[in-house]
Each structure stands twice: as structure tokens, then as C-alpha cells.
N, C-alpha and C positions, 0 to 999 in steps of 0.2 A: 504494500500500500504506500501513497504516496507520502511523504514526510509533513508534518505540520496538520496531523487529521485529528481530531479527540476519538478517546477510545471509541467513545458510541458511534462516531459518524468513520470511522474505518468497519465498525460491525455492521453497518449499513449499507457501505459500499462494499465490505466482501458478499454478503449477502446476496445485491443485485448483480453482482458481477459472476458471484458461482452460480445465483441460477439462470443467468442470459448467457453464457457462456455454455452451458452445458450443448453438448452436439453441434456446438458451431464449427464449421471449415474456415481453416485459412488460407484455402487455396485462393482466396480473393487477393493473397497479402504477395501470392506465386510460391508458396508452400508448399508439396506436396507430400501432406503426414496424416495421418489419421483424423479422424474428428476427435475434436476435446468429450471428455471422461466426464472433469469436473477440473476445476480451478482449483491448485492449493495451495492454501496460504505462503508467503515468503518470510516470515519475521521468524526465520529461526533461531534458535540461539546460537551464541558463539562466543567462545574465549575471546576473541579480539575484539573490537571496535570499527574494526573495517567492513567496508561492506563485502557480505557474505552468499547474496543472494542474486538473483536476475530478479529484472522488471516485471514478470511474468511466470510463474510454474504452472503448467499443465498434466493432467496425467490423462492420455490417449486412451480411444478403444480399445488398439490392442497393448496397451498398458505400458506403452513407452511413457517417458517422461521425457517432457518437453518446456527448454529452455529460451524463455525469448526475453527479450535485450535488443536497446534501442541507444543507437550508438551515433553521435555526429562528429567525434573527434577520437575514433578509431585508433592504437597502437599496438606496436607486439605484445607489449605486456598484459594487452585484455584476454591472449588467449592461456594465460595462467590463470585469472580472474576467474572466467568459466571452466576453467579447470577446480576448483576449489567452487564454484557454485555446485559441480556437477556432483560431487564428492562429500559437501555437507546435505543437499540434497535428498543423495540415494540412504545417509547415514541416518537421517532423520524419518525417512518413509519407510526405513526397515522398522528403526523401534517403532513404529507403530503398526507395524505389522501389513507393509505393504510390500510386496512385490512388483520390482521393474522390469521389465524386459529387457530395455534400450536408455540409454539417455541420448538426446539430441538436442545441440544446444544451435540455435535458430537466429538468427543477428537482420533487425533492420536497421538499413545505414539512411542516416535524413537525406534533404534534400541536398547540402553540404558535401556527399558524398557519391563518388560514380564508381572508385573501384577499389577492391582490399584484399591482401588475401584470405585467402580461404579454411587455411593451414598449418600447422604448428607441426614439427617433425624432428624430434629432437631426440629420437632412437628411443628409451623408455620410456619418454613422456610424446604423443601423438595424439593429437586433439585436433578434429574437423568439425567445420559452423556451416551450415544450411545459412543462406543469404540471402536479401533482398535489397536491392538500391531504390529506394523511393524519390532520386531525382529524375528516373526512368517512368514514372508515372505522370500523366496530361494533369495538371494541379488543375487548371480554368476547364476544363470538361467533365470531369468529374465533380466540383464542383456544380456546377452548372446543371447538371445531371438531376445530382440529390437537391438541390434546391428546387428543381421545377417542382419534382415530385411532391415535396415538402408543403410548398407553395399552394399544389392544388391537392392536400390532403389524401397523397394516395397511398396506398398501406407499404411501407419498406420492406424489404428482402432483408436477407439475413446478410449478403452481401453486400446491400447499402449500409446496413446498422455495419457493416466492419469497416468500410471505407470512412465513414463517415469519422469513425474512430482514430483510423491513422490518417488522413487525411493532410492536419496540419503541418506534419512532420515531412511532405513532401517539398515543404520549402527549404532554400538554400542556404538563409541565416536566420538570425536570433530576431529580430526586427518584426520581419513579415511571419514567421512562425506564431510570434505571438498575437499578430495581427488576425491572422487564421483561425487560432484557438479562439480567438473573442468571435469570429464569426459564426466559427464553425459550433459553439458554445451556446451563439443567440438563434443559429438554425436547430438545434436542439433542443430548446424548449418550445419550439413548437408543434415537435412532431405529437400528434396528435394521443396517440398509446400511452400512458404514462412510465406504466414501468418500461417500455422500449424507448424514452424520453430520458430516462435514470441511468437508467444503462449506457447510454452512448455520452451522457455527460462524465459520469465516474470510468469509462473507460478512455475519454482523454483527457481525463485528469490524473490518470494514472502512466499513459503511453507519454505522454508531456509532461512529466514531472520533473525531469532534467531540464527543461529548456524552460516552463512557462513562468511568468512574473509571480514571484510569491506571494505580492498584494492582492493581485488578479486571484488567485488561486485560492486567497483564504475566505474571495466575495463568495465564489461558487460553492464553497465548502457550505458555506452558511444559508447560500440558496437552497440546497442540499437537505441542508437541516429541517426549513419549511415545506419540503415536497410530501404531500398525501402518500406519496408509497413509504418514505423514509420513515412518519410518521407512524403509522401503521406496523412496521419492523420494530420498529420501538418499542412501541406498545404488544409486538408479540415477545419482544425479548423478557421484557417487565413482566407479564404472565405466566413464562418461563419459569422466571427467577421466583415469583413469589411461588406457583405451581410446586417448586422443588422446596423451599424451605417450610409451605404448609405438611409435605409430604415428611419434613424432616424433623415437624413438632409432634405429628402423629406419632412416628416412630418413639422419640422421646417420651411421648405418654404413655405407648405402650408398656416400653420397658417400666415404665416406674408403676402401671398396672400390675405386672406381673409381680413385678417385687412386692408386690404387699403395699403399695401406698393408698391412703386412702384418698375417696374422689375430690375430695378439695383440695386436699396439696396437690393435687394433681393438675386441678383446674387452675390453681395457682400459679402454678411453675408453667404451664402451658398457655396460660388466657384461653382454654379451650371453653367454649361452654358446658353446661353439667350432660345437655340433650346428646352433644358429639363424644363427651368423656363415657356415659354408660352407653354407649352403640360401638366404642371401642372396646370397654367392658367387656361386652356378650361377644365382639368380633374372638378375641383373645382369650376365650373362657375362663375370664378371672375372678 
């Protein structure tokens, strides 16, 4: 997620991001990998302070794990970097009990960018990046494209909600990049869907996180905060949370049922009323 989110509004945008994301292709982006799994989270932990992670973790159909990273000032030493994304990665999705197949780590270059290599070959250590140059993409037509669309209310593909996403990034500097994200930002909330409206805003706020004004970035944050879907997550997280802790006072009455306490200290220690306390009673045969 991208730097400078509150906790809540990072659980918000992971939210809409893992479930619009699910079964999406990136063959729009000229990828050709499997459809997305689910989206999983990046903030993993680390002994160090450096960054540890890609812009992006995916885990595919057929359960590759997939590395994407969005890069306008390219070096050798990024392909160490994704060597060590690929590596805490696979280390983290084991303890949890996932199996990878594959890792494939995936590099869009901005618009900044027309060639790089591909490669790292360094005898024990050989590490290859799947590739896209987004200064290869018609910025004023696509554009142009998804705004008719927009303009006359017609329902988006899953291909325009991706375009629409990297879009910005097909510009050649920091300037007009940012100038795109505020466009491409204000064509966003009009798309008429709301959660495909959430989605494509949190997902260039996430693919532009390296480049876009941090001012800019903490208005939408906050726009974010007021959207009826955002709301809504919120409010089922909150339900969640109390849902588990009413579950965790019950258990505590039980126990203190069982041991022999009587129903008032029980109601006590619980705030349970006496009607929930003796229906736990008879549940526990105590």
C-alpha cells in the first residue's frame, strides 16, 4: 500500500483492491501470465528498514506468484532489489502455508523509459523481469478512448478499468505525470459503478505512489475516506470486531459458569444481561 494511508483507509483500499482484482488479466498491460488469484498484501516484515517489497504481489491461477514494480529511473542494482522481494516473499507465503509454483517478477518502465535490460547473470545468482515500456503506448488515444466512454456513461471492461489505472504512468516526466493522475483521478469519479469508481482510484494511487505529489495524494486519501463503498467496509470491519469480542465475552462467561460462579458475578464481570447469562447456563449445562 501506498505510504502516508491510516490504518483504516489502507484496510479499505486493500479490500477494494483484492476484491477488483481478483480474475483480472494483465495482458492489457502486454503481460502474458495467468489471471490474478487474489492480491496479497506487501507490508511484510523485515529486519531492515529498506524496502522489502514490490508495488504489487499477486498470487496467479496456476499459483505463480507475481511480482510487479513500477520503475522510471531503472538500475543494475534493482535487479538485486527483486531478488530479495522474491525471496522474502516466497519466505512469508510459506509460513502461512502457501505454496508457489513460480515467482515472476514483472517491471513496468514509465513513460521516461524505452529500453532496459532484461537480465541479471551473475553465475549463482540469475534473475529475469517480464517487461513493459509504457512510453510504447498512444497516451492521447487511449485516453481519448476511456473518456468518450466515461462521458457517455457506458459500462467499462475490465480492460479499460486496467488502462485507466496505468495510464498516467505512460508519461515521460514528473510534470505531466502528475498532471494525468489529477485527470485521470477527476475521470474517475465519474465512472458511474461505485465500487469500479474505488477501484481504479486506489489503484493509481497505489501504481503512482513513486511519482504522485504527496499533497495531491493525501486530498484523494481523504476523498476516499467519504466514498459510500469505503464507508460501508468500515462499518463491516467495526461489526467484525465487535462480532469477535461479543463472541469472546460469551466464552469468558462460560468459563466462569462452569466454575461454579454464581449468575451475578457473572453478569458482573460480563455486562451480560441475566436473560443471555441463564441461556448460556442451560447452553453449558451448568
Amino acid at each position: 500500500m501506498p505510504d502516508g494511508i491510516t490504518h483504516s483507509n489502507k484496510d479499505v483500499m486493500f479490500k477494494v483492491l483484492s476484491q477488483n482484482y481478483e480474475n483480472k488479466s494483465l495482458e492489457v498491460y502486454g503481460f502474458n501470465v495467468p489471471r490474478i488469484k487474489r492480491l496479497l498484501p506487501t507490508n511484510y516484515p523485515a529486519i531492515t528498514a529498506t524496502e522489502i517489497h514490490a508495488d504489487n504481489s499477486f498470487l496467479l491461477e496456476d499459483d505463480s506468484l507475481l511480482l510487479l514494480e513500477y520503475e522510471s529511473a531503472p538500475t543494475q542494482n534493482d535487479f538485486l532489489k527483486y531478488t530479495k522481494y522474491v525471496v522474502n516473499a516466497i519466505e512469508r507465503l510459506r509460513k502461512d502455508d502457501i505454496k508457489v509454483k513460480k515467482a515472476i517478477v514483472a517491471v513496468v518502465y514509465t513513460g521516461d523509459i524505452e529500453n532496459f535490460a532484461s537480465e541479471l547473470d551473475m553465475g549463482a545468482l540469475r534473475i529475469q523481469i517480464e517487461q513493459v515500456f509504457l512510453s510504447k503506448f498512444n497516451t492521447n488515444a487511449m485516453y481519448s478512448e476511456l473518456k468518450s466512454k466515461i462521458d457517455a456513461r457506458k459500462l467499462l471492461s475490465d480492460d479499460d478499468v486496467m488502462r485507466l489505472i496505468i495510464l498516467p504512468l505512460t508519461q515521460p516526466d514528473k510534470a505531466r505525470k502528475q498532471k494525468l493522475i489529477e485527470d485521470m483521478i477527476d475521470l474517475a469519479k465519474q465512472v458511474q459503478d461505485e465500487q469500479q469508481q474505488l477501484f481504479i482510484v486506489a489503484g493509481i494511487l497505489t501504481s503512482t505512489n513513486k511519482f504522485i505529489d504527496r499533497e495531491y495524494s493525501k486530498q484523494v486519501k481523504e476523498w476516499i475516506k467519504l466514498t459510500k463503498v469505503a464507508r460501508l467496509f468500515e462499518e463491516e470491519k467495526i461489526e467484525a470486531v465487535n462480532d469477535a469480542l461479543d463472541e469472546q465475552v460469551r466464552a469468558f462467561a462460560k468459563s466462569l459458569l462452569l466454575d461454579g460462579e454464581d449468575v451475578l458475578k457473572v453478569m458482573k464481570h460480563t455486562k451480560l444481561t441475566r436473560k443471555e447469562v441463564d441461556e448460556l447456563r442451560v447452553s453449558v449445562g451448568a
